[in-house]
C-alpha positions in Angstrom: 0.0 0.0 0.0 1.1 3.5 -0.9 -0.8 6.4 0.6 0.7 9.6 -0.1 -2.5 12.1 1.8 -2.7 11.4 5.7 -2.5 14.0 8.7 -1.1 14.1 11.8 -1.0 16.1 15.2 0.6 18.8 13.3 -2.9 19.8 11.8 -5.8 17.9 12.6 -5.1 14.2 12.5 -5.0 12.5 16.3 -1.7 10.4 16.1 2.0 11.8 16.3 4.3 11.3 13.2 5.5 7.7 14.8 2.2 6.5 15.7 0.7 6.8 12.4 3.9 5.5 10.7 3.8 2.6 12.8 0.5 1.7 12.3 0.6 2.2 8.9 3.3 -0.5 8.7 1.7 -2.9 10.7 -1.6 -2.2 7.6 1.2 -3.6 5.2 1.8 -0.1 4.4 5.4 0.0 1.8 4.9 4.1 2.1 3.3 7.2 3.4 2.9 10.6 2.9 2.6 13.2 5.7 0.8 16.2 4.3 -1.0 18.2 7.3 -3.1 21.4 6.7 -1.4 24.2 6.0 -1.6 27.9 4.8 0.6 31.1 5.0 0.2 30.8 8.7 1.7 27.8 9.6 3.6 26.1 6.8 6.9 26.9 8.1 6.5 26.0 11.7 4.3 22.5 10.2 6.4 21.9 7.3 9.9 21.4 9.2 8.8 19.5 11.7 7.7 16.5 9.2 10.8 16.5 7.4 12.0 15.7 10.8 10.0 13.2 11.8 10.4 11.5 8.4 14.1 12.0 8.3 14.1 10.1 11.6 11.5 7.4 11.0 12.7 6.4 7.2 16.7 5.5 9.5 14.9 3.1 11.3 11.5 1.3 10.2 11.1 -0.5 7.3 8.6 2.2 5.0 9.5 5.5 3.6 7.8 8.5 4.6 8.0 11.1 2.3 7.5 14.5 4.1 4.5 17.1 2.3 1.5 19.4 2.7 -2.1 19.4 1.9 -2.8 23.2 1.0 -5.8 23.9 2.6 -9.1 26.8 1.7 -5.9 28.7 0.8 -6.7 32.1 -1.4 -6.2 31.5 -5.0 -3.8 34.5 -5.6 -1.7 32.4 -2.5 -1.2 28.9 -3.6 1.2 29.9 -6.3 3.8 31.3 -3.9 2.9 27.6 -1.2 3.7 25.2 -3.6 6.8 27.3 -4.3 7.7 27.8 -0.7 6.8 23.9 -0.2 8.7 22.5 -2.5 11.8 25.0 -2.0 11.8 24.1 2.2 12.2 20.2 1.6 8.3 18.9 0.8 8.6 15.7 -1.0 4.8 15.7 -2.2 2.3 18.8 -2.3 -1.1 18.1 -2.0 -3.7 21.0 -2.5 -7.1 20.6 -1.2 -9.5 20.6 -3.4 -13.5 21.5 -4.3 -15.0 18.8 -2.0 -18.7 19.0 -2.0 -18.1 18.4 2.2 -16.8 22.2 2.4 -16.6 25.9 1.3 -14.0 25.6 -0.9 -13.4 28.3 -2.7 -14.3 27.8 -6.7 -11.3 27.8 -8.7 -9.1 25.9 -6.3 -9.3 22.9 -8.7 -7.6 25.0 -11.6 -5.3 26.4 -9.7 -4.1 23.9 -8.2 -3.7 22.0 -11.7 -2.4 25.5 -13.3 0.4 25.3 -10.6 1.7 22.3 -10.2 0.7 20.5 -7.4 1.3 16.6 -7.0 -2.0 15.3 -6.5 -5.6 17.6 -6.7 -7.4 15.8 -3.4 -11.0 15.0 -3.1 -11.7 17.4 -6.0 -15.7 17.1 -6.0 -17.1 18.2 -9.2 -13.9 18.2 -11.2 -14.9 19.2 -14.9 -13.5 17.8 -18.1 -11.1 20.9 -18.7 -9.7 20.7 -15.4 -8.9 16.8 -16.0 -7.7 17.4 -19.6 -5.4 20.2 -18.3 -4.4 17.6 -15.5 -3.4 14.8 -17.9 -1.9 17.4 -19.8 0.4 18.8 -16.7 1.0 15.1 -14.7 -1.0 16.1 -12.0 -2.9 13.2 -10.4 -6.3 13.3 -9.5 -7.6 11.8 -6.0 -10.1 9.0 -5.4 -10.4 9.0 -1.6 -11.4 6.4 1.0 -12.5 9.9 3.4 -16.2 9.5 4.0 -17.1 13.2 4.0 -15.1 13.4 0.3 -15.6 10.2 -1.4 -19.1 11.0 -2.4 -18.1 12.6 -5.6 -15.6 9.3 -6.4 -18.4 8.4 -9.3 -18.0 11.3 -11.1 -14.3 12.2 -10.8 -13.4 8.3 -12.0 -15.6 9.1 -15.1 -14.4 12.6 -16.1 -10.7 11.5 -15.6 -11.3 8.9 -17.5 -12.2 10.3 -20.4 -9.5 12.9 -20.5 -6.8 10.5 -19.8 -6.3 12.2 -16.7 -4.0 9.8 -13.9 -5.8 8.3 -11.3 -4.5 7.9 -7.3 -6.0 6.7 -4.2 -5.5 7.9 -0.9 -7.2 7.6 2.4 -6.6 11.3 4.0 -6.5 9.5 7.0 -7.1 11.9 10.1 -7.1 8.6 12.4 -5.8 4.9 12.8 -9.4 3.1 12.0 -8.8 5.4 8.8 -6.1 3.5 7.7 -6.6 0.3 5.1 -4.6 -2.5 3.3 -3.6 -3.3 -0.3 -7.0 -5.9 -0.1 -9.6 -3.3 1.9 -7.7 -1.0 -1.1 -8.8 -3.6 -3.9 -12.7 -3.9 -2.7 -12.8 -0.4 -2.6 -11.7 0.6 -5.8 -14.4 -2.5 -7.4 -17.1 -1.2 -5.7 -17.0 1.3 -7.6 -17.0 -0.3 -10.9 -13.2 0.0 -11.8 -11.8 -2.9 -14.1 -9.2 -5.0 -13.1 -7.1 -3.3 -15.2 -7.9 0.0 -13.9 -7.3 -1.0 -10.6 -3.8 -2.1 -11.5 -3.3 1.4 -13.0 -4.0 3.2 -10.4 -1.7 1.1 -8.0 1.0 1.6 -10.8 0.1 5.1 -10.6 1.0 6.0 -6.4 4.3 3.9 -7.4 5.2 5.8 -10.2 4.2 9.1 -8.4 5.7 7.7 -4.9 9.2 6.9 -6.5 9.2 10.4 -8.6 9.0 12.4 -5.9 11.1 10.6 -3.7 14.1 11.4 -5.6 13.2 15.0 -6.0 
């Protein structure tokens, strides 16, 4: 299993950096991605301190925790300069937050986030076929989540990325350890909602190819 969108105390998951690591390992977990909340206010005080904790944890334990953020209800005219700032202080994978039908979100968050770069777009509710196309076009990889409060959109975002080529990821933006799963709760998941074998496989192939990418940024 490789999950590159969980949280930690740092934002507003419940387990510490080491916790969640080692439960995720115990899931059968290969690797994980850190990517707490953050915004102009506190990615440089979250941002260091999960480098850190990965830094430490990947000397030790047998998974590899690549350090990142989730960009979070951050103002348009702002992500531009976070991903920068993310990616130039040591974040292995950015994730931006996107237009959940769960939350406020501002509109547009989608397109930026595409426009700019970002790693993967998360839980990005309505996501419309110009926004996938652009995404296929730029090698940014679109989220199918495992999160209650986001996944009701999962339909829908499968089908538009589908059609536009667009790569596919799945994630579990786990907040706590129940909301962790293995490569076969993983497998059940992604057929429930009609995904071919062969799909499935992509989309595996697809947090590997994305995992080992960025991990020798």
């Amino acid at each position: 299993m490789i999950d590159l969108h969980t949280h930690t105390i740092f934002s507003d998951g419940g387990l510490l950096p080491s916790e969640l690591v080692r439960r995720a390992l115990v899931n059968g977990y290969k690797a994980i991605g850190i990517t707490d909340h953050v915004d102009a206010s506190n990615i440089d005080f979250v941002l260091p301190r999960i480098i850190k904790a990965a830094e430490t944890l990947n000397k030790h334990w047998g998974i590899t925790v690549l350090p990142g953020v989730e960009i979070t209800h951050a103002p348009l005219e702002e992500i531009p300069n976070l991903i920068k700032f993310a990616r130039g202080n040591g974040a292995k994978i950015v994730v931006l937050h996107g237009e959940t039908v769960s939350e406020p979100v501002l509109p547009g968050t989608n397109r930026t986030a595409i426009e700019c770069g970002a790693d993967i777009l998360a839980h990005p509710g309505h996501l419309y076929p110009e926004d996938a196309a652009l995404a296929a076009e730029k090698g940014v990889y679109i989220e199918i989540t495992t999160r209650k409060n986001h996944s009701t959109t999962n339909a829908e975002v499968i089908q538009v990325a589908r059609e536009a080529n667009a790569k596919l990821v799945l994630n579990t933006d786990t907040h706590d350890e129940e909301d962790l799963i293995n490569d076969k709760k993983a497998t059940s998941f992604l057929k429930a909602l009609k995904l071919t074998q062969d799909e499935i496989r992509q989309i595996f192939a697809n947090s590997k190819e994305l995992f080992r990418n960025r991990s020798r940024s």
